[in-house]
C-alpha positions in Angstrom: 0.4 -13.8 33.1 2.2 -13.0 36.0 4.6 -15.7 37.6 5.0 -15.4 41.1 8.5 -15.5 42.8 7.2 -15.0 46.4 4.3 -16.1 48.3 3.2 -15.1 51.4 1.2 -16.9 54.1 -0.6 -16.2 57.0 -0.4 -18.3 59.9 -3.1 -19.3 62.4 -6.1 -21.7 60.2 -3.6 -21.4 57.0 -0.3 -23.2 57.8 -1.7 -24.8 60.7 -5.1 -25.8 62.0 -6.1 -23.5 65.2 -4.6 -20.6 67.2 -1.4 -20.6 68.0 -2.0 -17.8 71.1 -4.8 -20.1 72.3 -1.9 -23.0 72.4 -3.8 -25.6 70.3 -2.6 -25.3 66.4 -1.9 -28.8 64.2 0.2 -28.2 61.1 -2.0 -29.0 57.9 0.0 -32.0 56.2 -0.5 -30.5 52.9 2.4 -28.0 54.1 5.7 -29.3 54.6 5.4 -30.7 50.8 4.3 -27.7 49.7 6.7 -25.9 51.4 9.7 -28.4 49.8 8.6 -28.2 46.4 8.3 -24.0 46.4 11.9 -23.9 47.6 12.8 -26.6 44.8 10.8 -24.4 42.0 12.6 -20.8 43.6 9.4 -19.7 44.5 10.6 -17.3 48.1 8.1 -17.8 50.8 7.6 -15.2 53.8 4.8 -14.5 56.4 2.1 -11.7 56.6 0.4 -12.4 60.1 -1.2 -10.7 63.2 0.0 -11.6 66.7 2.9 -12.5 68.7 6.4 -13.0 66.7 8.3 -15.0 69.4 5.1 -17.1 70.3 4.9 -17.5 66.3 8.1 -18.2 65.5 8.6 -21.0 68.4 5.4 -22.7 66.9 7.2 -22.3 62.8 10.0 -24.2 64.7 8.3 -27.0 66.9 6.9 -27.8 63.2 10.8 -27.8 61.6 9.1 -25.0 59.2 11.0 -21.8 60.1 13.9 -22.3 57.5 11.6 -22.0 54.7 10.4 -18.5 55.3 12.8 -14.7 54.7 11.8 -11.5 56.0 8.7 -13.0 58.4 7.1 -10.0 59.5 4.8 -11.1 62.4 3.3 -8.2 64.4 0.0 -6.6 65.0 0.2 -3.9 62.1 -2.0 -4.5 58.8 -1.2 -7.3 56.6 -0.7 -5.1 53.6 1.8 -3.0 55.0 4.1 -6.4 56.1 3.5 -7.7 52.5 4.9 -4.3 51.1 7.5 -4.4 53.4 9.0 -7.9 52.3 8.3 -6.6 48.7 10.6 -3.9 49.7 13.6 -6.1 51.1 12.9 -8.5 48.0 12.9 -6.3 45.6 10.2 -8.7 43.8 7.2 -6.5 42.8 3.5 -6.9 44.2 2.8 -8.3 40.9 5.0 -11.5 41.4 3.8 -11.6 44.8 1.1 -14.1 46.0 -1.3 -14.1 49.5 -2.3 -16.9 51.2 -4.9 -16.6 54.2 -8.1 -17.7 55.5 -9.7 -14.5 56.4 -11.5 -13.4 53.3 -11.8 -10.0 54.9 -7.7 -9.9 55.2 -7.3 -10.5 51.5 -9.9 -8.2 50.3 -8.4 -5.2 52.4 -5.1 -6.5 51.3 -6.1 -6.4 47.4 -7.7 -3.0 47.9 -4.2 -1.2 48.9 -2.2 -3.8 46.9 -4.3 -4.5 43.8 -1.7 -6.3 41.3 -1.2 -9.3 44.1 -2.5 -12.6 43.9 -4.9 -13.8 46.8 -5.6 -17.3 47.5 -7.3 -18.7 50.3 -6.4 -21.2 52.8 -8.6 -24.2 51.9 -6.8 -24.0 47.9 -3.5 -24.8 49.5 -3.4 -28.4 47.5 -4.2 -26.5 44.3 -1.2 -24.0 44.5 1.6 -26.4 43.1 -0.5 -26.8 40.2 -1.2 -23.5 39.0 0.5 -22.2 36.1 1.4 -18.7 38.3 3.0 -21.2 40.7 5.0 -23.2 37.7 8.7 -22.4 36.2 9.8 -23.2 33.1 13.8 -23.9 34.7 15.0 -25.1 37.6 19.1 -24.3 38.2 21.0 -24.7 40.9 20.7 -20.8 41.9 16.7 -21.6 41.6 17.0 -24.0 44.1 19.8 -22.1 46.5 17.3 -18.6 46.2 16.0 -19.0 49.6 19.9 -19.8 50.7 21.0 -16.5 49.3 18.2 -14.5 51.1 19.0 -16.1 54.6 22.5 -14.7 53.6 21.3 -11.1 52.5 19.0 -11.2 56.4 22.9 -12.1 58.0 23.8 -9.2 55.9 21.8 -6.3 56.8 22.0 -7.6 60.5 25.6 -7.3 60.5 26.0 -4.0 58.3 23.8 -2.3 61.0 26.1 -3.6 63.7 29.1 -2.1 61.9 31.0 1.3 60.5 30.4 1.1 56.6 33.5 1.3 54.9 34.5 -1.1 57.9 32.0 -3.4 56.9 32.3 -3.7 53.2 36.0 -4.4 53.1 35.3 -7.3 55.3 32.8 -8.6 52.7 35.7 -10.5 50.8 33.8 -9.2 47.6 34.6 -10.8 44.5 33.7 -10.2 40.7 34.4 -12.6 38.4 33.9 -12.3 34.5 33.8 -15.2 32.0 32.7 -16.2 28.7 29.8 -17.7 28.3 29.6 -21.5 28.3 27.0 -24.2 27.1 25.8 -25.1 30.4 25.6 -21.9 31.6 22.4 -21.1 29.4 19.4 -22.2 31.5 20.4 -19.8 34.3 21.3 -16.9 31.5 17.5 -17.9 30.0 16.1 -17.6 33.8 17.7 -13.9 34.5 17.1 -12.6 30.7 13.3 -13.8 31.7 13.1 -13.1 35.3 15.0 -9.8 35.7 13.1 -6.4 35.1 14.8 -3.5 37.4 18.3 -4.5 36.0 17.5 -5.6 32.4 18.4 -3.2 29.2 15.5 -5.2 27.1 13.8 -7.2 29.2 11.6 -8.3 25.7 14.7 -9.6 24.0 15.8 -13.2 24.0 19.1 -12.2 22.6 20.5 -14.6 25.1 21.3 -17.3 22.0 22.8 -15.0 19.6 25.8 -15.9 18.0 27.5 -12.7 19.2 30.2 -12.6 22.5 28.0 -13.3 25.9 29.8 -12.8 29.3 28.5 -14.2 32.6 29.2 -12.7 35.7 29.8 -14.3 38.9 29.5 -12.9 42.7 30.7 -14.3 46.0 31.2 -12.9 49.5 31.4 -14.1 53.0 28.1 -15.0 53.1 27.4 -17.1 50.0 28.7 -17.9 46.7 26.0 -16.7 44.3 27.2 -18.0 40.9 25.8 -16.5 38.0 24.3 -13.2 38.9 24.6 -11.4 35.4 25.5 -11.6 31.5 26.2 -9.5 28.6 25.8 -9.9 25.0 28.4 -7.6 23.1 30.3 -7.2 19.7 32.7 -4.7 18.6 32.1 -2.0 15.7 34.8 0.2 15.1 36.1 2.3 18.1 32.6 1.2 20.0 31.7 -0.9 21.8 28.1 -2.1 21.7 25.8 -4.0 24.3 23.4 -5.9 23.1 21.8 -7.3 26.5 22.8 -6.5 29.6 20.9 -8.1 32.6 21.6 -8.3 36.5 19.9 -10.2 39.1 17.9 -7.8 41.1 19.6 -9.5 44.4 22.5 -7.1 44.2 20.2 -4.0 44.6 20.5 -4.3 48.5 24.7 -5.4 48.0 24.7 -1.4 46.3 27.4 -2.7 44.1 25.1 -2.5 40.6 27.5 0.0 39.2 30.5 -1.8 40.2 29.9 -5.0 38.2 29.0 -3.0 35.2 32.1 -1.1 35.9 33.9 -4.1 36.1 32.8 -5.3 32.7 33.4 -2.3 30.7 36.5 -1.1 31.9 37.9 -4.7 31.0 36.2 -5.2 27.2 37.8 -1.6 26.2 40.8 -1.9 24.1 43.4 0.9 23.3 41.1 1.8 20.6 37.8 1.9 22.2 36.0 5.0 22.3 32.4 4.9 23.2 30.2 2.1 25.1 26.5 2.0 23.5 24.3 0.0 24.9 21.1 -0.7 23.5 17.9 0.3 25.6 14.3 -0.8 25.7 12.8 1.4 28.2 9.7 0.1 30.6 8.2 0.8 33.4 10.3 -1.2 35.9 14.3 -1.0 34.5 13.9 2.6 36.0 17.1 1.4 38.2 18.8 0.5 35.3 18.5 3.8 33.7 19.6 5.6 37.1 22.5 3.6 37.2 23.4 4.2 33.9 23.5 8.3 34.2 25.3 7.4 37.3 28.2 6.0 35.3 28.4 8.6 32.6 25.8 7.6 30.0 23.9 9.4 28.0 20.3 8.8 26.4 20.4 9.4 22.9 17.4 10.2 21.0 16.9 6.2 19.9 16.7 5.5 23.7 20.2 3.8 23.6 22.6 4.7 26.5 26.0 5.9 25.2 29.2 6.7 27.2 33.1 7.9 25.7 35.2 6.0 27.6 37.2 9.7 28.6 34.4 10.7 30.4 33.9 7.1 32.4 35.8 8.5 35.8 34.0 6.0 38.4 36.8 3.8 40.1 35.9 0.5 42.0 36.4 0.3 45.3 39.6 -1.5 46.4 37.8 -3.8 48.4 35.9 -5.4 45.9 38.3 -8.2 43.4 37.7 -9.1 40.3 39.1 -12.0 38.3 39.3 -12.4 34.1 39.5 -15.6 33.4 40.5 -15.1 29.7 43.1 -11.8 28.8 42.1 -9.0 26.7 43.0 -10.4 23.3 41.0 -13.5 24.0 38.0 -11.4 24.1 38.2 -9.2 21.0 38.8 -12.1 18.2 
């Protein structure tokens, strides 16, 4: 089963009771508890609806509503299309994605173009908190600031259109840093190995509480400080090193600075000794990003599906705007 990490809603005889063109809407007071408890679970929330966006978004925010929702696409095109769009910005698939509306005509022509989504209709808002789709198994603090770091990633396309590129990322204030792994950090390392699919080597491994080296990898910039946004598991076997797991947080697909944190991470664990990187592979249909990024970095799939790379033949450099920090020196690393 499916868990969904974003649900969507319509607006007028959903959220709220009426029309909100026809001036006469009454928020359902199932919502604003429902709304609370999604953003406590992680669960994103967005809106799919026909009609006018500024008369829409006045009403979200007569109601004190409007925070809870990223990526609103309120307009007069097909409901499907705005649901594919938000999918798009998310990078959550369709799968993980849930409708909410009253119309039972709108969710039938949006299952036929988006078949893997979940519909639900309006009057079974009170049953959504208790539906296993709807439940997580952890709740960390990056669960509960998810909707946080979206409002920062709207502030950031907004901005990055307004701005030259190069321009824009150096005043980013990007920042890597790379740790080992500590006890408390393992219910947010348990929700990326289980949540991540684009970025994740082995997205069927649980790895996560082997005995070998893990590394956590933290982001910040100007607009948020995102805490744990990756982890490795690694060991050493004579001039190789050898990745285990290797799992990203599909949030920093949009940042386009995937290969800079694996960069980051490699070029640091090498030694004066190390010759290859291999990391081991489990390929699916949705780490295709992965496997791009990868080949964009130097590796090589062998015939066991495992990416290799000799170090002599790594060559990307990362950008001098971007900082990383090592909390612990090379020899601390390789015991």
């Amino acid at each position: 089963m499916s868990k969904v990490k974003c649900i969507i809603f319509d607006l007028d005889n959903t959220l709220w009771n009426g029309v909100v063109l026809e001036g006469n809407t009454v928020l359902k007071p199932e919502v604003l508890p429902l709304l609370k408890e999604l953003d406590r679970r992680g669960i994103l929330m967005s809106i799919s609806s026909k009609g006018d966006r500024e008369t829409s978004m006045k009403e979200l925010s007569k109601y004190g509503i409007e925070q809870y929702f990223i990526f609103p696409m309120i307009s007069w095109q097909e409901k499907w299309r705005s649901i594919d769009q938000i999918s798009q910005y998310t990078h959550i698939s369709i799968e993980n994605i849930a409708f909410v509306d009253d119309s039972i005509y709108e969710l039938q022509e949006v299952h036929s173009y988006l078949p893997q989504i979940t519909c639900v209709t309006a009057d079974k808002l009170d049953m959504i908190l208790d539906n296993q789709k709807f439940c997580v198994d952890i709740i960390t603090q990056e669960t509960q600031n998810r909707r946080r770091y979206f409002i920062s990633e709207m502030n950031y396309l907004r901005d990055m259109k307004l701005m030259e590129q190069h321009k824009f990322l150096k005043s980013l204030n990007m920042s890597f840093c790379y740790r080992k792994m500590k006890g408390d950090d393992l219910p947010r390392v348990s929700e990326l190995a289980n949540r991540t699919k684009k970025l994740n080597t082995n997205h069927e491994c649980k790895s996560y509480r082997t005995k070998k080296k893990s590394v956590v990898f933290e982001y910040a910039d100007v607009y948020f400080q995102h805490g744990i946004v990756g982890f490795a598991n690694y060991y050493y076997e004579k001039y190789d090193i050898i990745i285990d797991l290797l799992s990203i947080s599909c949030r920093l697909l949009s940042r386009e600075i995937v290969k800079d944190i694996i960069c980051g991470f490699i070029h640091y664990m090498k030694t004066d000794t190390t010759m290859r990187v291999i990391i081991r592979f489990r390929e699916n249909e949705y780490n295709v990003k992965m496997r791009f990024t990868l080949k964009a970095l130097g590796f090589a799939k062998q015939l066991n599906g495992n990416y290799v790379a000799d170090m002599e033949c790594m060559a990307y450099i990362i950008p001098e705007y971007i900082q990383c920090e090592y909390q612990k020196d090379r020899g601390d690393w390789k015991e």
